[in-house]
C-alpha positions in Angstrom: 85.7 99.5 100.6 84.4 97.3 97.7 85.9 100.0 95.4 89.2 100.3 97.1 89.5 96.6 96.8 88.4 96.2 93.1 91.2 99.0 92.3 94.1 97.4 93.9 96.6 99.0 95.7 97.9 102.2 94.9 101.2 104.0 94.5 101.6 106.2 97.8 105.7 106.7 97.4 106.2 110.8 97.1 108.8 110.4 94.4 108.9 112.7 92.6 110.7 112.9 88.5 111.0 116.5 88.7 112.9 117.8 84.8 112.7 114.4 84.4 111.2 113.8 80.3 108.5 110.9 79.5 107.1 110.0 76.6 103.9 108.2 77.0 101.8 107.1 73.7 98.0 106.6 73.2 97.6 108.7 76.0 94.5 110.6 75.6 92.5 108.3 77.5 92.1 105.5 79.8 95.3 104.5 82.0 97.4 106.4 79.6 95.7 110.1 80.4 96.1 108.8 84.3 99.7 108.2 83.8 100.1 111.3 82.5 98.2 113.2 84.8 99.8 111.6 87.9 103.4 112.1 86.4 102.8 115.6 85.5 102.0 116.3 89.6 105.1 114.7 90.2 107.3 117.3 88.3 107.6 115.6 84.7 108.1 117.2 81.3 105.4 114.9 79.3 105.1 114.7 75.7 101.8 112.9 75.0 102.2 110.7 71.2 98.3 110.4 70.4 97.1 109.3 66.7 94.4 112.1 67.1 95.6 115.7 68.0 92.3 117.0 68.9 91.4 114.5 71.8 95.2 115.0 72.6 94.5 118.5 72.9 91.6 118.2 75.2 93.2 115.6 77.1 96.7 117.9 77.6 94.7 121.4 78.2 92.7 118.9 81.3 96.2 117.4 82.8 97.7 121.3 82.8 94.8 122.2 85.1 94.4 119.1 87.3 98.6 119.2 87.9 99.6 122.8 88.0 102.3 121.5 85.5 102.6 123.5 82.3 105.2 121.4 80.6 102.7 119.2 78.9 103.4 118.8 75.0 101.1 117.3 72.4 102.8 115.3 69.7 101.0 113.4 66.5 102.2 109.7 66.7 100.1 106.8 65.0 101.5 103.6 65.5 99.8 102.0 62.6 102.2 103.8 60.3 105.6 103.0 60.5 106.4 106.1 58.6 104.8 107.9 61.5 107.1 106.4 63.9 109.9 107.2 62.1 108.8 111.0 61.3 107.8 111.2 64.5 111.5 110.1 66.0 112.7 112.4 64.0 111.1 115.6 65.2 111.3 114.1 68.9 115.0 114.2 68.7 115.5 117.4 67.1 113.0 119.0 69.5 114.3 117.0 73.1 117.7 117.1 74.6 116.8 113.7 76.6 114.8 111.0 77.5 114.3 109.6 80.8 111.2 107.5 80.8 109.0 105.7 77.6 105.8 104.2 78.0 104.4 102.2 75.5 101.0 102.3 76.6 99.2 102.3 73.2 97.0 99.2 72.1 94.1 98.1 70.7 91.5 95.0 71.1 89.6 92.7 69.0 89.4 94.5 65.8 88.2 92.9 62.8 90.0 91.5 60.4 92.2 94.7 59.1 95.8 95.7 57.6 98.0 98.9 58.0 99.0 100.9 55.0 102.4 98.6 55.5 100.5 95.4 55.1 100.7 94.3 58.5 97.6 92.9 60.4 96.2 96.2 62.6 96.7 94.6 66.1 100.2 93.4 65.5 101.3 96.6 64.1 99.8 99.0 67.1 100.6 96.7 70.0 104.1 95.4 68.8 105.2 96.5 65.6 105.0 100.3 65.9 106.3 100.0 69.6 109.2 97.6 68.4 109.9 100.7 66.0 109.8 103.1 68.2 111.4 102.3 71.2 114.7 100.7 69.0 114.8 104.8 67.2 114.6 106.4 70.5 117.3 103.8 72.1 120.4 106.0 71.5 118.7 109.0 73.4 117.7 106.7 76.2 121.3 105.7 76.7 122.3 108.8 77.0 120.1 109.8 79.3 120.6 106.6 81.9 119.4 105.7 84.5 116.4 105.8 81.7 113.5 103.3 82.1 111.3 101.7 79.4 108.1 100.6 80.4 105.5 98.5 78.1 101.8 98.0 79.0 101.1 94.3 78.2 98.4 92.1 79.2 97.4 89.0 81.7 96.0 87.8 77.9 99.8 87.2 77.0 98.7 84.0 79.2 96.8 82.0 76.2 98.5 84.0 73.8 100.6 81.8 70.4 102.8 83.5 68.4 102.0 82.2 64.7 105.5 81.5 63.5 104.0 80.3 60.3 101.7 83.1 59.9 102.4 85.8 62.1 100.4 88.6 60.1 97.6 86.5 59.8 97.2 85.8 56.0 96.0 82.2 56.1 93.4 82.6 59.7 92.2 85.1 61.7 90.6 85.1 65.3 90.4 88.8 67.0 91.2 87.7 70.4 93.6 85.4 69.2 95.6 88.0 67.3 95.1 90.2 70.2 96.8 87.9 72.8 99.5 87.3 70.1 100.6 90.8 70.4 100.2 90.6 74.3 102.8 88.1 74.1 105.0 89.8 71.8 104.9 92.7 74.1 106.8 90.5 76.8 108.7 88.6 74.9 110.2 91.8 73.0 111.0 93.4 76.8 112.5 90.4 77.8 114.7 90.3 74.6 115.7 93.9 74.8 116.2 93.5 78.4 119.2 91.1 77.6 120.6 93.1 75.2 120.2 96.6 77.4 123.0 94.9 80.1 125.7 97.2 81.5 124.1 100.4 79.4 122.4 101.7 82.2 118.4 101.2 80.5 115.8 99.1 82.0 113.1 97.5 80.6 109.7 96.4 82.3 106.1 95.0 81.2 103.3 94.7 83.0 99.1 93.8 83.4 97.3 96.6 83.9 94.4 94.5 85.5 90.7 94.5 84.3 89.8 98.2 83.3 87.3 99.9 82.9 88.3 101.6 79.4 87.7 102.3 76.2 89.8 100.1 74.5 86.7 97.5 73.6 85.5 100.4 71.4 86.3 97.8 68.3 84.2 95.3 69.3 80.7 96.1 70.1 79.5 92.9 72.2 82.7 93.6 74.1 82.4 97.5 74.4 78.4 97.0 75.4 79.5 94.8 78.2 82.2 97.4 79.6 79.7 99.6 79.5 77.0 98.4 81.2 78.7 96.6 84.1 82.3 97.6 84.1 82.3 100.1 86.0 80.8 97.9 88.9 83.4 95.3 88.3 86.0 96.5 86.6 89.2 98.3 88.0 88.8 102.2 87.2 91.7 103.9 85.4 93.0 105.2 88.4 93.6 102.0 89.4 94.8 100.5 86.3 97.8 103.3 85.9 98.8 102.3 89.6 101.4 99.8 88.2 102.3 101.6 84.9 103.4 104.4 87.4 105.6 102.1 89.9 107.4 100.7 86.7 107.8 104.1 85.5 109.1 105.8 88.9 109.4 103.5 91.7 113.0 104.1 93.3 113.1 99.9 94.6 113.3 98.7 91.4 115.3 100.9 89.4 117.8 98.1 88.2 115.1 95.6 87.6 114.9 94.7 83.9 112.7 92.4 82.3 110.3 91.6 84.5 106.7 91.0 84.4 104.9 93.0 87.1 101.1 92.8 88.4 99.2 95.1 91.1 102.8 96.2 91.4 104.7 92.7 92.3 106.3 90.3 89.6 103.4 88.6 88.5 103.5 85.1 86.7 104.8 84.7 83.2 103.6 81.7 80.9 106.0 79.1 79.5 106.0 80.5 76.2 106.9 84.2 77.3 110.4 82.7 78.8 111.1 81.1 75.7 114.5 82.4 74.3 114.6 81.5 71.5 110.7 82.0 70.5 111.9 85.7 71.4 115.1 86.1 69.7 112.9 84.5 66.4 110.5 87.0 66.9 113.2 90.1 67.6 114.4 89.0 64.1 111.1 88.7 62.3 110.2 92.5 64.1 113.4 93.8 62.3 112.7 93.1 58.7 108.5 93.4 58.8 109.8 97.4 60.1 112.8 97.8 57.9 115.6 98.1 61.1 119.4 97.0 60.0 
């Protein structure tokens, strides 16, 4: 019962996306592998986008066997790159007709002080910068396949999060968490953005907090990672429960015009001030668009 509770509540609908074509990145583990297994049972074509095609590889091989769904593609995406995003777009389109459902579930957490082979600080870059990219290439393809749904894995961090309008790539300070809840507040500022200006075209946008998981994703930070470790699995949500809400913003037939909401535990959850501030987001759309090179 104490585990039932920890993981929240669960999504019991028997929809089902059957054809239906998601792209879910950083998928290989954690609440991303999740997603993608419990999409696959429901009759989705998935195309995993993993920076590491081995794991990927493992990862897919294990979802074909647990779903019975053999329509599970590996595809090399690293987020870091911009140039990756871009090739990767490239091949994507060529190889897929449509695209019904993205997930940008990708991030990472408290890394030290590092830049991207574009210059941009690492946490920035994977959790809003390569996402930004990605999801504005893969736009056209989403609007032609409406109803199409675009969901982004934020954070309850997005809370305490600043965006640093006078040093938003962190040249002049740098704090790990801080940089971290930076980009957790990019995230839903970008999807509330984007949600304004996907009216009338028949695409939805939603972010969401995934809850306390018990994941991998404090691999970079070694006080963090120990402490996940050791007692997150007694306290922390499991993946299971952590893809609960990833998969009702994906699928969930109640809120298929919903756009740019926040949800938690699968109900709009509370935003802070500075994630409804318009024109905080519109600055930040802007500054996204020339730091990734997008007319």
């Amino acid at each position: 019962m104490y585990r039932k509770w920890r993981d929240g509540p669960m999504y019991n609908k028997p929809t089902r996306i059957d054809g239906k074509v998601v792209l879910i990145t950083g998928c290989n583990t954690g609440i991303g592998k999740e997603t993608a297994l419990e999409l696959a049972k429901r009759g989705g074509h998935i195309y995993m986008a993993c920076r590491n095609y081995e794991k990927c590889e493992e990862a897919r091989k294990e979802i074909i066997e647990l779903s019975g769904n053999r329509n599970v593609f590996n595809r090399t995406l690293d987020l870091s790159s911009l140039q990756s995003v871009r090739d990767f777009v490239e091949k994507f389109n060529e190889e897929v007709q449509r695209l019904d459902i993205l997930i940008n579930n990708a991030g990472i957490m408290s890394t030290p002080l590092g830049y991207t082979i574009d210059g941009y600080e690492q946490q920035l870059a994977v959790n809003h910068l390569g996402p930004f990219l990605l999801t504005n290439l893969l736009l056209d393809k989403l609007k032609a396949s409406a109803p199409s749904r675009i969901v982004v894995v934020s954070s309850l961090t997005h809370r305490v999060g600043k965006i640093k309008q006078h040093d938003l790539n962190s040249k002049k300070s740098y704090g790990k968490f801080e940089a971290y809840a930076q980009s957790k507040l990019a995230n839903v500022l970008f999807t509330r953005h984007l949600a304004k200006r996907l009216r009338g075209t028949g695409v939805t946008i939603n972010c969401l907090h995934p809850g306390s998981i018990h994941t991998e994703i404090g691999r970079n930070d070694p006080l963090m990672d120990k402490m996940i470790s050791t007692v997150g699995k007694f306290v922390l949500r499991s993946v299971k429960g952590g893809a609960q809400t990833t998969i009702f913003a994906a699928i969930d037939p109640a809120i298929e015009s919903d756009s740019g909401e926040y949800y938690h535990n699968m109900k709009r959850g509370k935003l802070a001030k500075l994630a409804k501030d318009e024109k905080l987001a519109e600055w930040l759309w802007k500054e996204s668009e020339l730091m990734v090179g997008l007319k």
